[in-house]
GUZARO-731239 format. One record per residue (C-alpha): residue number from 0; residue in one letter; x, y, z negated. Coordinates in nm, 2 decimals. Each point is the difference from the previous one (the first is absolute). Layout:
# residues N
+-----+----+--------+--------+--------+
!   i ! aa !      x !      y !      z !
+-----+----+--------+--------+--------+
! NUM !  a !      X !      Y !      Z !
...
+-----+----+--------+--------+--------+
END
This chain:
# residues 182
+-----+----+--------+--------+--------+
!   i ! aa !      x !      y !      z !
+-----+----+--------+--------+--------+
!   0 !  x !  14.45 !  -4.31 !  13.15 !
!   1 !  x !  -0.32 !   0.18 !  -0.05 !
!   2 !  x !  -0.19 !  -0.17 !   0.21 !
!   3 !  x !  -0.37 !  -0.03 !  -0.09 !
!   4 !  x !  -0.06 !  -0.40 !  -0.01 !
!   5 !  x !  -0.38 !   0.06 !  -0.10 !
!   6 !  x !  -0.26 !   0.28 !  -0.10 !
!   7 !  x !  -0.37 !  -0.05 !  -0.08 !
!   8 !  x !  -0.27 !   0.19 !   0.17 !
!   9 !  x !   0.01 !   0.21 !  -0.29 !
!  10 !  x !   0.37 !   0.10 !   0.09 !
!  11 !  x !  -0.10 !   0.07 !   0.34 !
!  12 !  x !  -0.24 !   0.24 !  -0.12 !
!  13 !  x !   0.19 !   0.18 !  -0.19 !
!  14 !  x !   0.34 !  -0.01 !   0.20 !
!  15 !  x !  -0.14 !  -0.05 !   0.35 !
!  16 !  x !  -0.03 !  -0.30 !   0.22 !
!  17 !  x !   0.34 !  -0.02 !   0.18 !
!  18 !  x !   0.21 !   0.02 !  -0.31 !
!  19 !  x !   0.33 !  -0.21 !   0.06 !
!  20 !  x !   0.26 !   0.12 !  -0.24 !
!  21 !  x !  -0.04 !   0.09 !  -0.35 !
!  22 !  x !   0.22 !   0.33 !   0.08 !
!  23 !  x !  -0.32 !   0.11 !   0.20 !
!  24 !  x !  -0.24 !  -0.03 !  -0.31 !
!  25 !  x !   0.25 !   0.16 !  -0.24 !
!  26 !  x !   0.12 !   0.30 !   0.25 !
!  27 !  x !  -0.25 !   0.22 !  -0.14 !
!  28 !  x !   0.02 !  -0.07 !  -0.40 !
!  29 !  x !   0.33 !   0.17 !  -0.13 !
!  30 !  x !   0.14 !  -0.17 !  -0.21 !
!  31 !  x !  -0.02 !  -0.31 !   0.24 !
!  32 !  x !  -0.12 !  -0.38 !  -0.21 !
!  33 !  x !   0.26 !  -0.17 !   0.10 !
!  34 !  x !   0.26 !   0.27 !  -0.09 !
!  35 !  x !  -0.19 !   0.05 !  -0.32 !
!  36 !  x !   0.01 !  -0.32 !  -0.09 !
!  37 !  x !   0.34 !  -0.14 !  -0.15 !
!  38 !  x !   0.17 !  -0.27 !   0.28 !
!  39 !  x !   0.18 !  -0.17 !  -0.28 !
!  40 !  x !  -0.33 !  -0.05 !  -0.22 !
!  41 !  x !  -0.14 !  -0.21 !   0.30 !
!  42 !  x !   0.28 !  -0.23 !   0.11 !
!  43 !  x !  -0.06 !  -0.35 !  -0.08 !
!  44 !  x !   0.19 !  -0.15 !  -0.28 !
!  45 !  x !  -0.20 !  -0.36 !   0.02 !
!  46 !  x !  -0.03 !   0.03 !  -0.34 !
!  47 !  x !  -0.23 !   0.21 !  -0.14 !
!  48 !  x !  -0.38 !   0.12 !   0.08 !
!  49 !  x !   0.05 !   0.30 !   0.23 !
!  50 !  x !  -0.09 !   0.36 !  -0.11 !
!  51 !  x !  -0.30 !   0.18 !   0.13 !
!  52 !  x !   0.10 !   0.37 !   0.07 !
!  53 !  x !  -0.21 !   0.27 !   0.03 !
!  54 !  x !  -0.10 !   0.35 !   0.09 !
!  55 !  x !  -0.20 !   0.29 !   0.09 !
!  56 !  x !   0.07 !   0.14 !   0.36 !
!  57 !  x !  -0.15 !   0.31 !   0.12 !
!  58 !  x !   0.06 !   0.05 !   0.39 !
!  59 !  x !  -0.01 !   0.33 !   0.18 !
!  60 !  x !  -0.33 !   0.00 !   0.06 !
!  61 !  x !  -0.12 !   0.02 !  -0.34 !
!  62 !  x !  -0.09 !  -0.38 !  -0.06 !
!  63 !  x !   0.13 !  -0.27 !  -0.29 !
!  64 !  x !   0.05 !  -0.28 !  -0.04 !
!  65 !  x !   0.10 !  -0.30 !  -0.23 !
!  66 !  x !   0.26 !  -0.18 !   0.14 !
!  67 !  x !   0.15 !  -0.33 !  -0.22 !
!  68 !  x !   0.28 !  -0.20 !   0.16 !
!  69 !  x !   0.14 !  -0.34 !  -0.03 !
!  70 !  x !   0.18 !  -0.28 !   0.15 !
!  71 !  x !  -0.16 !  -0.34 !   0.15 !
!  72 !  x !   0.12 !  -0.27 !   0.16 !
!  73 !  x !  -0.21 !   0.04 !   0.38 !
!  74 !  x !  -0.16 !  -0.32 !   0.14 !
!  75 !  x !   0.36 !  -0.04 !   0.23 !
!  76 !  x !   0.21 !   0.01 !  -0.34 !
!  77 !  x !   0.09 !   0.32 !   0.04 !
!  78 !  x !   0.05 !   0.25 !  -0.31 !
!  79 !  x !  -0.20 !   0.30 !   0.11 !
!  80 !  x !  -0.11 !   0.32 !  -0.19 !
!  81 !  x !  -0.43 !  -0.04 !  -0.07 !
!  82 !  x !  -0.14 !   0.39 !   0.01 !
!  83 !  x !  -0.32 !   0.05 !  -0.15 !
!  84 !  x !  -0.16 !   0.31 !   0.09 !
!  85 !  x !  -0.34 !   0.19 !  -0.15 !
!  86 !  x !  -0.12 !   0.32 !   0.05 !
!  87 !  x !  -0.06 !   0.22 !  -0.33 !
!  88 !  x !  -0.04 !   0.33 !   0.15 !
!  89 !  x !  -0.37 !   0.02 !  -0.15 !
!  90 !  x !   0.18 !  -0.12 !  -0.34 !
!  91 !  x !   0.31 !   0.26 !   0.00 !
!  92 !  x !  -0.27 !   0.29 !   0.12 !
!  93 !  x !  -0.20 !  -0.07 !  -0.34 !
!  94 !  x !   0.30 !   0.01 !  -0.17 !
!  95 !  x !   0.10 !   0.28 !   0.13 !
!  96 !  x !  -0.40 !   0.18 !  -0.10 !
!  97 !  x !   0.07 !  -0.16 !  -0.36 !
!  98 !  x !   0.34 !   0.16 !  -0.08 !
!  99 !  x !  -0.19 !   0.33 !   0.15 !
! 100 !  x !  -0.27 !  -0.03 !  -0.22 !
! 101 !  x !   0.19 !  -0.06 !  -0.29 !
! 102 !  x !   0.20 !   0.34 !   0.01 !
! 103 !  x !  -0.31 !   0.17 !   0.03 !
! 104 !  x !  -0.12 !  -0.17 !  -0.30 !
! 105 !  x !   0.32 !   0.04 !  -0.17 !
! 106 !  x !  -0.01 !   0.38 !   0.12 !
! 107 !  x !  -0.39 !   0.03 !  -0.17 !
! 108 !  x !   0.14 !  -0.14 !  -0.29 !
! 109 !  x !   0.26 !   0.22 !  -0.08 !
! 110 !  x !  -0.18 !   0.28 !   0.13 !
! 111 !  x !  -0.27 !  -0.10 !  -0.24 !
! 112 !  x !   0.24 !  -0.02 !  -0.27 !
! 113 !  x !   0.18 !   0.39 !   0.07 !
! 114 !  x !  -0.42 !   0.09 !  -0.06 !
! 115 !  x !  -0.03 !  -0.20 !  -0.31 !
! 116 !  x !   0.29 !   0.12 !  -0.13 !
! 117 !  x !  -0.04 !   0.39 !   0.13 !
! 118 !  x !  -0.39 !  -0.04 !  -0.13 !
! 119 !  x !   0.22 !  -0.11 !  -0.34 !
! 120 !  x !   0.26 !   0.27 !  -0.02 !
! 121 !  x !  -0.26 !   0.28 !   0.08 !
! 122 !  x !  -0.21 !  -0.12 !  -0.31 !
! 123 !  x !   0.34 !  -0.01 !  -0.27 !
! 124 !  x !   0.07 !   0.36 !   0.18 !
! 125 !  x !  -0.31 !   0.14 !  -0.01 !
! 126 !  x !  -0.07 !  -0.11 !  -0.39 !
! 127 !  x !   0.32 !   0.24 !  -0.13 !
! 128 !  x !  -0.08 !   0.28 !   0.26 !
! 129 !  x !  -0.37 !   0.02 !  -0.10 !
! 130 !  x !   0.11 !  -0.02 !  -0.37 !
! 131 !  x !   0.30 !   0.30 !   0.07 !
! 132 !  x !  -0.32 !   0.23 !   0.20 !
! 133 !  x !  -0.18 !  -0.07 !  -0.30 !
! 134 !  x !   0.20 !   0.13 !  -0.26 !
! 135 !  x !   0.16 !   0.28 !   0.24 !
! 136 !  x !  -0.41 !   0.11 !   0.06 !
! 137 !  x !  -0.05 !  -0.03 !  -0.39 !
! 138 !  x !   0.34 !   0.26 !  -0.06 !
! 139 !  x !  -0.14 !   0.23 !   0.24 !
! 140 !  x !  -0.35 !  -0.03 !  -0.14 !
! 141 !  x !   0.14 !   0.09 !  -0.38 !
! 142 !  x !   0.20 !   0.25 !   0.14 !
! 143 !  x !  -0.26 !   0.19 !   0.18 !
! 144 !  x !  -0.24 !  -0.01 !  -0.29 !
! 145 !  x !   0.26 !   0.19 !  -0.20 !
! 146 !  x !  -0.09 !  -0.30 !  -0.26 !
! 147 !  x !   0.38 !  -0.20 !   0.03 !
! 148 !  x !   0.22 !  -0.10 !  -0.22 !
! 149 !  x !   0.39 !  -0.02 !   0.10 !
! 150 !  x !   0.03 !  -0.36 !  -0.25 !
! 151 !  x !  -0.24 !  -0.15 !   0.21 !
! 152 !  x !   0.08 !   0.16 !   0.34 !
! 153 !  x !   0.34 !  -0.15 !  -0.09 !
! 154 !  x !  -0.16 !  -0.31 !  -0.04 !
! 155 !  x !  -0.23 !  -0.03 !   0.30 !
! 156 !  x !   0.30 !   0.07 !   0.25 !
! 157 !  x !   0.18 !  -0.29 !  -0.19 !
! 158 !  x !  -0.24 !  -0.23 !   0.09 !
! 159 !  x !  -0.04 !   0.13 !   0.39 !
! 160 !  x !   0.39 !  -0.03 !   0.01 !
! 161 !  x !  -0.03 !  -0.35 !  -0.16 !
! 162 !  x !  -0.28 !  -0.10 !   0.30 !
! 163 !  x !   0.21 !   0.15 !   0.25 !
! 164 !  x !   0.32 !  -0.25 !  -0.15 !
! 165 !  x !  -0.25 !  -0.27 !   0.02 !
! 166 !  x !  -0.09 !   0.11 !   0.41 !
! 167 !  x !   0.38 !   0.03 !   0.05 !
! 168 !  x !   0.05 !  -0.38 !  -0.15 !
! 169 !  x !  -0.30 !  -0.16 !   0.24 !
! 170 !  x !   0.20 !   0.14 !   0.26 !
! 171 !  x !   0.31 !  -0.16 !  -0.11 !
! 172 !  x !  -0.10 !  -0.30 !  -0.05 !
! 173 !  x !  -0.12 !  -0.01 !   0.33 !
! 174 !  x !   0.32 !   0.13 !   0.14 !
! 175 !  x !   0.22 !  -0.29 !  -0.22 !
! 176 !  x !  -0.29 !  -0.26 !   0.14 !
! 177 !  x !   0.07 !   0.06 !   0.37 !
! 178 !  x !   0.38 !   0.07 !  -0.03 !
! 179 !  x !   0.01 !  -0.37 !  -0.20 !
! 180 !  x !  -0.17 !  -0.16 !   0.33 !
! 181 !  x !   0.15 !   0.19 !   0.29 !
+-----+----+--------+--------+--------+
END
C-alpha cells in the first residue's frame, strides 16, 4: 500500500517528520526504490531466504543515498517491504573528486609522455641534421679554399644524403608508431 508502518528518528531527519507514505519519500529520487526494485524478486515464496536489493538514488536536490530492500514478516504477520535508507552524498561527492583527479593525472601522464617522447625525437633528429650541416659546412669550406677534390666532394654529399635518409626514417618510424596505436 505504501504506507509507512515505522521510520526511526534518523528517517525523520532525513525525510521529514510527517512522512506517511513511501510515495512521499521517493517523489523526489527518479528512478523511484520501489519501481527500481524488481516486484517479483520480493514476493514471498516461503521457501527461500529473501533477497536483499539495492541501490544508489540521487534525488533532485543533489543528495544519495543507499537504499537496500527486502521483505519481513511485520509483528501483525503481515509480509511488508523493509527500506533501509543512508545517506552517501559525502561518499558519491569524493567519488566524484577522485574520478576528477584521476583524468588530470591521466592527462599529466600523457602529456608527460608527448614531452618525453618529443624531448626523444628532437635528439634522433637533431643527431643526422647536425651531421648533414657538418659535412654541407665542410663542402663549402673545400670549396672556397680552392683546395677540393670532386672524389671526395662526391663522397661527403653521400654521407649528408645518407644522414638526411636516416632523419627521414626517425620520422617514419614515428609516423608507423602512432598510426599502429590510433
Amino acid at each position: 500500500t505504501g504506507e509507512v508502518l515505522y521510520a526511526n528518528d534518523q528517517s525523520h531527519r532525513l525525510f521529514g517528520e510527517s512522512v506517511a507514505n513511501i510515495r512521499e519519500i521517493e517523489e523526489d529520487m527518479d528512478p523511484r526504490p520501489t519501481e527500481a526494485f524488481p516486484a517479483e524478486a520480493l514476493k514471498p515464496d516461503g521457501q527461500s531466504e529473501q533477497p536483499v536489493l539495492k541501490g544508489e538514488f540521487m534525488t533532485r536536490g543533489g543528495r544519495w543515498f543507499l537504499i537496500r530492500a527486502k521483505l519481513i514478516q511485520w509483528v501483525d504477520g503481515r509480509i511488508v517491504r523493509l527500506h533501509s535508507a543512508g545517506e552517501i552524498t559525502d561518499r558519491k561527492q569524493a567519488e566524484d573528486i577522485a574520478r576528477h583527479q584521476q583524468r588530470k593525472l591521466e592527462q599529466t601522464a600523457r602529456l608527460l609522455t608527448v614531452g618525453e617522447m618529443a624531448s626523444t625525437l628532437a635528439h634522433e633528429i637533431n643527431q643526422p641534421l647536425s651531421a648533414i650541416t657538418n659535412y654541407q659546412m665542410g663542402c663549402v669550406h673545400r670549396i672556397r679554399s680552392g683546395q677540393w677534390d670532386a672524389q671526395e666532394l662526391a663522397a661527403t654529399l653521400e654521407k649528408a644524403s645518407a644522414q638526411a635518409e636516416r632523419a627521414g626514417k626517425v620520422v617514419q618510424r614515428v609516423r608507423d608508431f602512432l598510426r599502429n596505436r590510433e
